[in-house]
C-alpha positions as a printed Julia matrix, in Angstrom:
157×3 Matrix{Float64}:
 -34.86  -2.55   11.58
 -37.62  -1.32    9.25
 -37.07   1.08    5.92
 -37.52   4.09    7.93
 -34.29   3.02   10.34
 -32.41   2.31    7.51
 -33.23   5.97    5.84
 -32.13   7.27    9.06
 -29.07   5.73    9.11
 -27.82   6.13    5.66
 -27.75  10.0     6.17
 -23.79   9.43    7.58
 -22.79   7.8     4.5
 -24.51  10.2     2.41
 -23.26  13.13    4.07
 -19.59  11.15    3.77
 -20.38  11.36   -0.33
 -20.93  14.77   -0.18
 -17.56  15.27    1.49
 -16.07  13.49   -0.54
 -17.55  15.04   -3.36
 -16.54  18.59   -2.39
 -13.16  17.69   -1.55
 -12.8   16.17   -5.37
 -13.97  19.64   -6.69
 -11.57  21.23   -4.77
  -8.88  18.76   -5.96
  -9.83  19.51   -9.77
  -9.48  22.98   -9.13
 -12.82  24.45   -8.74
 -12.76  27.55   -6.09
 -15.15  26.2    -3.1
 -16.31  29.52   -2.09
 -17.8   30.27   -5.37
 -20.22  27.47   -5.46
 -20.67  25.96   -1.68
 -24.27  26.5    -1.19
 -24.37  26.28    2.6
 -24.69  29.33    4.57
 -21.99  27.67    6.81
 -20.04  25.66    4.52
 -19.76  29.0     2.74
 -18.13  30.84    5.77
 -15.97  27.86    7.14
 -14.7   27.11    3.16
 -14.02  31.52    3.28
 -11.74  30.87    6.38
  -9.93  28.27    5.12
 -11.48  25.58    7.98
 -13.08  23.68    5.62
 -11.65  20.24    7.03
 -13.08  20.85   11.01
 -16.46  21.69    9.33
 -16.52  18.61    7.27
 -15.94  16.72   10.44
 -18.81  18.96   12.47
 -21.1   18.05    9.54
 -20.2   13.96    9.46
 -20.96  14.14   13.42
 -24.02  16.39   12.75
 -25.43  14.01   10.57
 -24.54  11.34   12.35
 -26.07  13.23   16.01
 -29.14  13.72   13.54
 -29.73   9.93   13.09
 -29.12   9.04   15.71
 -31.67  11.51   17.67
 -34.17  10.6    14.78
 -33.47   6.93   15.64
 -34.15   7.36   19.5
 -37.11   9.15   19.3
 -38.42   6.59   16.47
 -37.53   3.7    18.71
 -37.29   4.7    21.99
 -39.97   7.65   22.9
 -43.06   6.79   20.75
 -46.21   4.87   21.42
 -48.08   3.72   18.93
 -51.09   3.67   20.43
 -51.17   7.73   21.0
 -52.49   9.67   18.13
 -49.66  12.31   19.48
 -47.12  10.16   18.69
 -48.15   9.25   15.29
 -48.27  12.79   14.26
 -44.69  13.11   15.89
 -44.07   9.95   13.54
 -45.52  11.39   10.41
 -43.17  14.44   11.17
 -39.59  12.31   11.94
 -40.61  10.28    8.76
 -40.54  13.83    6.67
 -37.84  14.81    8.7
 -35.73  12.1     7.68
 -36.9   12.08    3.82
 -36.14  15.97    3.69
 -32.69  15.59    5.32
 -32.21  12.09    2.79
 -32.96  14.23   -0.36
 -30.86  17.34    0.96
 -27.93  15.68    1.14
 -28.15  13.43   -1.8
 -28.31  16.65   -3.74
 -25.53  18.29   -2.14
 -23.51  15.39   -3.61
 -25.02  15.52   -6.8
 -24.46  18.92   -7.41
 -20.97  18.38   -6.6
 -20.2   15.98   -9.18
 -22.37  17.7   -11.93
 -20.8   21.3   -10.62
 -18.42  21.26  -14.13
 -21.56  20.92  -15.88
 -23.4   23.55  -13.95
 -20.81  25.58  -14.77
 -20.17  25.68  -18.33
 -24.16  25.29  -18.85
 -24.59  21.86  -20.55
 -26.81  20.92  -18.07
 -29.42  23.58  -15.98
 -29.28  23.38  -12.14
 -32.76  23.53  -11.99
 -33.88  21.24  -13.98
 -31.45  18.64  -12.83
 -32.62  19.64   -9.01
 -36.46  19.19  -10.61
 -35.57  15.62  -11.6
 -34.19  14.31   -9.12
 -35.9   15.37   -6.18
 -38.88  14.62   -7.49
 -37.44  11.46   -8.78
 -36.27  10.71   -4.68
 -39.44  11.64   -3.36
 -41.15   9.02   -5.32
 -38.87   6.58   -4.82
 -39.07   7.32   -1.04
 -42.58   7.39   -0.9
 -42.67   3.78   -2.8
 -39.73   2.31   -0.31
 -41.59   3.88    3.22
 -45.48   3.68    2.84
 -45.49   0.2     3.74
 -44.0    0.79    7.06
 -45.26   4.17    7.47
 -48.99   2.54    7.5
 -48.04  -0.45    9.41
 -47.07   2.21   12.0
 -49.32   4.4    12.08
 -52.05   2.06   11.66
 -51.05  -1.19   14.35
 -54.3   -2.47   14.65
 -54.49  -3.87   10.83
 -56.46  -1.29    9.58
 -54.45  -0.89    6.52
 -56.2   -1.78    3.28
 -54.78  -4.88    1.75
 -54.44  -4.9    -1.92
């Protein structure tokens, strides 16, 4: 299992934080349909079936890696130049989804702050995105050239 698996897998647990998360905003009193950013969260949270979408969107996620995971493992060839650009594109796929919901979560828990403006959504959102896709890029290039360059190719530093 290389990094990229293991950023494909996470997403579940991730997406179980930011369930968790939501539910502990609700429990402090904060009204969900004011601030639940999802187009759908937004609706189910409106008709009260908040609980069967957080279950839709653990499976979701969880459908999501695993798809990401079979096509990774199971349908590319590293020898096609196709494939590799199908690679580059599951890698971003995955990051996008990663940094998505690891700010769903973290604007759950900084949501009081949001709200009584010690701290600016935006800037917070600036920080740490950029912040992920750094750390992302440092934790997957590795791989990400050992795949997409088999051969040895890769420069060696």
């Amino acid at each position: 299992m290389d990094n990229v698996d293991k950023i494909i897998w996470i997403l579940p647990g991730l997406g179980l934080f930011d369930v968790a998360s939501t539910f502990y905003m609700e429990y402090l009193g904060f009204h969900l349909e004011l601030y639940e950013g999802g187009v759908f969260a937004a609706f189910f949270v409106g008709s009260a079936w908040i609980y069967v979408y957080a279950v839709a969107y653990l499976l979701g996620l969880c459908a999501l890696s695993y798809v990401l995971w079979d096509i990774k493992n199971k349908r590319l060839d590293q020898s096609m130049l196709g494939d590799k650009v199908v690679y580059l594109f599951l890698v971003g796929a995955a990051c996008f989804a990663y940094v998505r919901v690891t700010m769903a979560f973290t604007n759950n828990l900084l949501l009081p702050y949001y709200i009584s403006r010690q701290i600016g959504a935006e800037l917070i959102t600036l920080l740490v995105v950029s912040s992920m896709f750094f750390t992302l890029g440092l934790y997957l290039w590795r791989d990400v050239l050992k795949w997409v360059k088999p051969d040895g190719k890769e420069k060696k530093r």
